[in-house]
N, C-alpha and C positions, 0 to 999 in steps of 0.2 A: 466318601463325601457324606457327611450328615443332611441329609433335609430338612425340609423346613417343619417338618415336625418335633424337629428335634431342636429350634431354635427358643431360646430364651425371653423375655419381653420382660424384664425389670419398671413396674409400673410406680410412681407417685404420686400422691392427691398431695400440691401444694398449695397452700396459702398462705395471706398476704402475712412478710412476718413468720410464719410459722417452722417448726421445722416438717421435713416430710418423711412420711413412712413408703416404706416400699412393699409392694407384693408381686409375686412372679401371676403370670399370667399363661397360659398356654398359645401356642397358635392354633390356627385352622383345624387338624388334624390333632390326637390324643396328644398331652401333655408326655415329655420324656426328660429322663438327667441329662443334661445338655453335655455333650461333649465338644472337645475343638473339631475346628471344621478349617477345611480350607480355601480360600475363597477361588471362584471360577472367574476370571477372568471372561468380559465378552468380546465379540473380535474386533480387531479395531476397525477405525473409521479415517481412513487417511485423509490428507488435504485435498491429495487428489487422488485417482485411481489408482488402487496399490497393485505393484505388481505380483505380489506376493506377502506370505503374513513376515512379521518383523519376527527376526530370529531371536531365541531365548539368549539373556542378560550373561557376559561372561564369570558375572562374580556378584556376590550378591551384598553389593555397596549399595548404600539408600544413593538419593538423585543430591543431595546437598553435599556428602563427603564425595562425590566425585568431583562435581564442578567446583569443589572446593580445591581441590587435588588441580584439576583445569586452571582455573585462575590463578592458583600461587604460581603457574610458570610465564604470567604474563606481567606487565610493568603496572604498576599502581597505577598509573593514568586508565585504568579499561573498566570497564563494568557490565554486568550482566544480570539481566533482570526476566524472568522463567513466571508466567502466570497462567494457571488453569480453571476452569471453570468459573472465571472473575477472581482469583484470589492468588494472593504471590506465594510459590509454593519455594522459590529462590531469588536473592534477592545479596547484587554485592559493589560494593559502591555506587550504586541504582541512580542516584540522585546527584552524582558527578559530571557536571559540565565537561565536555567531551568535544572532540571535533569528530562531525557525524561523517564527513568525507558524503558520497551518494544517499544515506541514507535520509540527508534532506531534503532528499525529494521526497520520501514518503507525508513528512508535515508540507509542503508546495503543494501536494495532490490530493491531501483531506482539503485544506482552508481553498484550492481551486473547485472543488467541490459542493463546499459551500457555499462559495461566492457566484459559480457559476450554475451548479447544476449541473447533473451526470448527462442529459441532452444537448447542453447547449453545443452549438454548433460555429465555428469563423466560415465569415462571407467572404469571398472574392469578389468584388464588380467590376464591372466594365461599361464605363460611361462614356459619353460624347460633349464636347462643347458644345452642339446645339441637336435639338431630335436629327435623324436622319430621312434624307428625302429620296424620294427613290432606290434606295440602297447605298446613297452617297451619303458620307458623316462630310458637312463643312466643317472643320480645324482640327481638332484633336481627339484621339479616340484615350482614353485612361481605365489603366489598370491598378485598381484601389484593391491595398492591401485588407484586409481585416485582419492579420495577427496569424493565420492558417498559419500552423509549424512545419504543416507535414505538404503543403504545396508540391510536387516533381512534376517531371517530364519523364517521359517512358526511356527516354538517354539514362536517363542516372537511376532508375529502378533499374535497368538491365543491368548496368555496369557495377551497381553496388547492391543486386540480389533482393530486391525490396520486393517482399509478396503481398498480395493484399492482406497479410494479415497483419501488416505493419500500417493497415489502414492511411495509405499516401491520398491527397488530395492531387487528380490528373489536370495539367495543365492543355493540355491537348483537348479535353472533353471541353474546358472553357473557352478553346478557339472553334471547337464543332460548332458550339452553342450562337457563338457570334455569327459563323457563318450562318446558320439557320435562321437566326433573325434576319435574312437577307441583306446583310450588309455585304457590300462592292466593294467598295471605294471609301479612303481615307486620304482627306488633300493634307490634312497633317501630318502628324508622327502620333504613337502610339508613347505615352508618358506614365511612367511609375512614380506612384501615390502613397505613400509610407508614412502620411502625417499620422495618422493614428498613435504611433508610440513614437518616443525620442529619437535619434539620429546618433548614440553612444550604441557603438559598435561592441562592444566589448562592457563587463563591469570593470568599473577602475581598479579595482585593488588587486585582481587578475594579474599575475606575471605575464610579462607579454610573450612567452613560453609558449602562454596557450594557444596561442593562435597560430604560431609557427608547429605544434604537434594537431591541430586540429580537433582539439578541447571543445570545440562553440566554434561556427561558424557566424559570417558576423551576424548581429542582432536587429534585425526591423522586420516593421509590422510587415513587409513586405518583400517575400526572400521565396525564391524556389530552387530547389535542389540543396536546402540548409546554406544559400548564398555564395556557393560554388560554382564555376563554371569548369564542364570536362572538354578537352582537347580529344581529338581520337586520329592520333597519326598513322597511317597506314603501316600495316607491319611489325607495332609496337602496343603496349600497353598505354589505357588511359593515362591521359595527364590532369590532374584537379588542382584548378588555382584558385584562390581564396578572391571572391569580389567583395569590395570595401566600399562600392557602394550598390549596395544590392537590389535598391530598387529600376534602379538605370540597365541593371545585369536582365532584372526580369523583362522589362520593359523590351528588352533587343529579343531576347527567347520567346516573348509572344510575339511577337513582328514576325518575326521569321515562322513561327507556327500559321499566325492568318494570311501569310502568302505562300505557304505551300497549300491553303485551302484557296485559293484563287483570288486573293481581298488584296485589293492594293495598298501599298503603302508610300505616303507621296512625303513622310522626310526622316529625317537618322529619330531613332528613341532618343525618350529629355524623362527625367524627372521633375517631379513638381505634385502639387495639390489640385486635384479638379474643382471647381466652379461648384459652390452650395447647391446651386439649380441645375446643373448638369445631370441631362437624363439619363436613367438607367437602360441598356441597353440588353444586358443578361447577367446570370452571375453564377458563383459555383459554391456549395456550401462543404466544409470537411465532415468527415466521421464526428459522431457523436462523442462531446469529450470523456466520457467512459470507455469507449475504444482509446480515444488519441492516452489516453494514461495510462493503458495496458501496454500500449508502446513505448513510452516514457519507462515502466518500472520496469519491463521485459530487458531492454535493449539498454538503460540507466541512459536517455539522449538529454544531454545536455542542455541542447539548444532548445529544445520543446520544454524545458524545465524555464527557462530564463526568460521567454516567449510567454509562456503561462504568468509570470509574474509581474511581469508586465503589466498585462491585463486586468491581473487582480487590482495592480496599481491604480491603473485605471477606473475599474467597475466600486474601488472602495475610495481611494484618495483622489478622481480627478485627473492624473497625472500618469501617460501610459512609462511610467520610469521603474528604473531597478529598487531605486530609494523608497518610492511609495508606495512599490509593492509589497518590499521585505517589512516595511512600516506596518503594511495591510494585516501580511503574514502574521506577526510576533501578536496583533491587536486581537485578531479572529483567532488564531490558535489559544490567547488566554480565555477569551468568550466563550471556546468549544470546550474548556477545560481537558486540553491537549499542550500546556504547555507548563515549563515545573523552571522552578528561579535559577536563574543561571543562564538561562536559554539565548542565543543570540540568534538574528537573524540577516546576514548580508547577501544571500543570493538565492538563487533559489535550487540550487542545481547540486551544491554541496563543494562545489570547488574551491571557495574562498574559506580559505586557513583562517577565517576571523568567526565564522560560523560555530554554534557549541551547541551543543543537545545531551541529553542522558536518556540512558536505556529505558528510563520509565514512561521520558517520553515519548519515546518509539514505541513501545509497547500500548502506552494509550491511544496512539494514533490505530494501532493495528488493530485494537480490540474494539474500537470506535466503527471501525470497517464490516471486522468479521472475516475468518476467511472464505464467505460465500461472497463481499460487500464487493465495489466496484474496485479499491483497493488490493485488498483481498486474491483476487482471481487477475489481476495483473499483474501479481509480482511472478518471479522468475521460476522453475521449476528446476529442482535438483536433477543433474544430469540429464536434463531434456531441452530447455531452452534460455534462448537470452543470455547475460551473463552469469551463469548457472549451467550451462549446456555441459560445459568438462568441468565443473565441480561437487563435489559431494557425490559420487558416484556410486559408495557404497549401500550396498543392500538396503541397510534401512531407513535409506535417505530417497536414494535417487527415485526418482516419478511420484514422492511422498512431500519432500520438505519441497517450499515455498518460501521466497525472500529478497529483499530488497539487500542489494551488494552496496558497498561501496570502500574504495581505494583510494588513497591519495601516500605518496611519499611517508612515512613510519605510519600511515593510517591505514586500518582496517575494521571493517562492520559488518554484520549482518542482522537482519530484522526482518520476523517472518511469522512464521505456523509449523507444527508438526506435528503429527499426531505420535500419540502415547501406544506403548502397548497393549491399554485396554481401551484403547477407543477416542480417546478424551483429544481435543485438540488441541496445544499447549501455545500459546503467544510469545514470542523471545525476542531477545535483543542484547546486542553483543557489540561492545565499540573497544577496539584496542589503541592507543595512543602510544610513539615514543616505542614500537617495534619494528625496525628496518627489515627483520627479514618475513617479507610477506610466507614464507616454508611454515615459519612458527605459526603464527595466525593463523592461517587458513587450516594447519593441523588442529590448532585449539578448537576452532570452527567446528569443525567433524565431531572431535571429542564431544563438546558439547551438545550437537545433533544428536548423536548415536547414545549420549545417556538417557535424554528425553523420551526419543523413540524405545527405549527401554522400560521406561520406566512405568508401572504398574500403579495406581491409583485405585487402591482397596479399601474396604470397611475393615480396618482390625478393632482389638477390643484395649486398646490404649487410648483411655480416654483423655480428649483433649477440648478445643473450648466446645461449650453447648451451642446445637443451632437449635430454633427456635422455629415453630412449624405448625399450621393447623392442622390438630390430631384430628380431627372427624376425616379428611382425605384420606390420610392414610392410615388411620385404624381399619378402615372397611379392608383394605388390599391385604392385609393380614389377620384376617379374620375374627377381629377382637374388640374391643374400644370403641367401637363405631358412635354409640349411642353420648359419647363425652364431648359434649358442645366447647372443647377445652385446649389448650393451646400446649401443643406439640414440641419435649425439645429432646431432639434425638445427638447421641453423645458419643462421637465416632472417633475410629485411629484417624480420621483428619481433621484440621485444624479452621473449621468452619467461620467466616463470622457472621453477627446475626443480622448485618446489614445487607445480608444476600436476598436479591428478587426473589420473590416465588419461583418464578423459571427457575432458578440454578439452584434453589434449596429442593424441589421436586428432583433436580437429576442427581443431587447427591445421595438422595432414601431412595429413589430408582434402586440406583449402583448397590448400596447396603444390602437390599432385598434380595438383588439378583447376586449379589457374592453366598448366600445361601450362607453368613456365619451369626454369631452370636453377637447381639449387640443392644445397647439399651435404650429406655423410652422412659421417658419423664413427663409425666402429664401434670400443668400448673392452669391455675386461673387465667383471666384476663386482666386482674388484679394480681401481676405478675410482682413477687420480690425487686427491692431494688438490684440492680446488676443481670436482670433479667430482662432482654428488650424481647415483649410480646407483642 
């Protein structure tokens, strides 16, 4: 391996107009005839904790002639868009309206994000027709929904394996609460309050399929156990029957909760809207919505997608509906400059076949995140969990790659992070259209993973476009230049532009430094030539 003493520094004093002369310079250490060097790769830096280094590349194809190879065996409806360090380093029908199947939830969960904040929190309450006296409620005790997705009863955590780290709002701790404020006695019934958002169970243009496979349970602001009720026959397995009208469902499931705490209940549960002036009696708030969307992209839950949009409907357009949500959605996602023409929005979930996105714009949603960002760290984990837990299993994916899945009938997706084999974190997005046999897709899937996690991102000496850089930073690191108040463009085997941040232009001269090869420097005024952005 050559050192850095033995590296080259190709210098130019430009000005404006001018042409430029060059002179070598030495580094740190005595001047020497530069020979080839090859670059040291550093170790990578997975998404998430790797369990091992990624294995060496089987054949020594660049990242473009593979996934080029990848996508010729897919249908011209798919596209695939590969971006590192801020910059597309592949890039194939990218800007092809697409049906994103699950993957739209990832745009539902930046623009809920935005509209809501990563803390906000949905309220449950629990009000009275009139204060309580002595521990007796006069008429009606009400359970007001606030839109909570994740509302259960410890029945349907056990039966359906829900751990707190699927962050459930306890229906139980809101009947503790009630008792604790010494409530007795209710000469009423206890009534479910769902006005918050509409009374459309379903999005319309949903085959009614879905409901019969258990796609979305129904939709109100007021739903516990995803609006199911479990049967539990002796001797047999749960029964789960879909309640259609879900706030009426809750309203008997709390009844039944505040008399097994000793609180009477004096008539059958009603649905309805409580009294503006109806006092507050207690309430229960869910996990903060950056938990509730690491359970939405872990687990891809429909209903908490649809639920979310709602809301957005509401907190943007006024109106808790699917329509003014997805309206919210398409509006805020062009505002965030997360959204690319073509893009449709009808649900928020990914299920409605009328939905269209492209891989650019999953890829900006991702990069908008980060894979540190709330996004980010909620998507699914190769071979560990969510829907990911049996996919991608291979070495240099599995407890590495990170992604948001999604499936529907000839549709397949994936939109994620992975890290490179020098380190680098890579941004991807993959939507296949018009392939019935999910075997194919999900192989291309891999294929695709496993060349990224390959793929090495070095300084060679194939010059291609100039970045553009204050030379006094990094003249000092190389022991030369320091003293040239002068603007820096260093001219690498990658394909830089000069609209990159400081951040990401500092990690590409990093990376060059530390591969220990040969590479050049261009030093120009701030009276930079035209075609020169200083």
């Amino acid at each position: 391996m050559v050192g850095r003493s033995q590296r080259r520094l190709l210098v130019a004093a430009l000005a404006l107009a001018v042409a430029s002369a060059s002179a070598s310079f030495p580094s740190r250490a005595q001047a020497q005839t530069p020979t080839s060097a090859t670059p040291t790769p550093t170790s990578p830096t997975p998404a998430t904790s790797p369990p091992s280094a990624v294995p060496a590349a089987p054949a020594p194809q660049t990242l473009s002639s593979t996934l080029d190879g990848v996508m010729a065996g897919l249908p011209e409806t798919s596209c695939l868009t590969v971006r590192i360090d801020g910059r597309a380093v592949y890039r194939n029908r990218a800007d092809l309206p697409l049906l994103p199947a699950s993957t739209q939830k990832l745009i539902t969960s930046a623009v809920s994000l935005d509209v809501l904040g990563a803390d906000h929190r949905f309220t449950t309450r629990v009000r009275a027709s009139f204060a309580p006296v002595d521990g007796v409620v006069v008429g009606d005790l009400f359970l007001v929904g606030g839109g909570d997705p994740l509302l259960a009863t410890n029945t349907s955590r056990f039966i359906r394996r829900i751990g707190d780290d699927q962050h459930p709002t306890s229906l139980e701790t809101l009947a503790d609460r009630v008792a604790a404020a010494g409530i007795r006695r209710v000469t009423g019934r206890v009534v479910g309050d769902e006005s918050r958002y509409d009374q459309e169970r379903t999005v319309r243009t949903w085959p009614a399929r879905y409901a019969a496979q258990g796609q979305s349970g129904p939709l109100s602001a007021l739903t516990v156990d995803d609006g199911y009720h479990y049967d539990l026959p002796p001797d047999a397995d749960p029964i789960r029957r879909r309640d259609d009208r879900p706030a009426l469902s809750a309203a008997a499931t709390f009844t039944t909760l505040l008399q097994e705490r000793g609180i009477e209940i004096g008539a059958f549960p009603g649905e309805g809207k409580a009294p503006p002036t109806a006092p507050e009696i207690t309430h229960i708030r869910s996990a903060p919505l950056k938990s509730i969307l690491a359970e939405l992209l872990t687990f891809s839950d429909n209903q908490t997608a649809e639920l979310l949009l709602k809301e957005i409907g509401l907190r943007v357009g006024g109106a808790g509906t699917t329509a003014a949500g997805a309206a919210a959605v398409a509006a805020r996602s062009n505002s965030l400059g997360i959204s690319t023409p073509g893009s449709v929005v009808v649900d928020g979930s990914g299920l409605d076949r009328g939905n269209r996105t492209t891989c650019d714009q999953l890829v900006a949603v991702l990069e908008g995140s980060g894979p540190d960002g709330t996004i980010g760290r909620g998507l699914a984990v190769a071979g560990r969990t969510g829907t990911l837990r049996h996919r991608l299993e291979v070495p240099e994916l599995a407890g590495r790659l990170r992604a948001k899945t999604g499936n529907l009938p000839d549709v397949t997706a994936l939109a994620g992070f992975v890290p490179t084999a020098t380190g680098e974190i890579a941004t991807f997005a993959m939507i296949t259209n018009g392939q019935p046999d999910t075997n194919v897709t999900w192989f291309a899937q891999t294929a695709v993973g496993e060349a990224i996690a390959h793929h090495r991102v070095v300084c060679d000496s194939s010059p291609k476009v100039p970045l553009v850089l204050p030379g006094a930073i990094y003249a000092g690191s190389m022991g030369t230049l320091a003293a040239f108040p002068l603007e820096t463009v260093v001219i690498a085997g990658t394909s830089v532009p000069v609209s990159l941040l400081a951040t990401e232009r500092a990690a590409i001269v990093d990376r060059c430094l530390a591969a220990d090869d040969d590479f050049e420097i261009l030093l120009g005024s701030h009276l930079a030539p035209s075609g020169i952005d200083g």
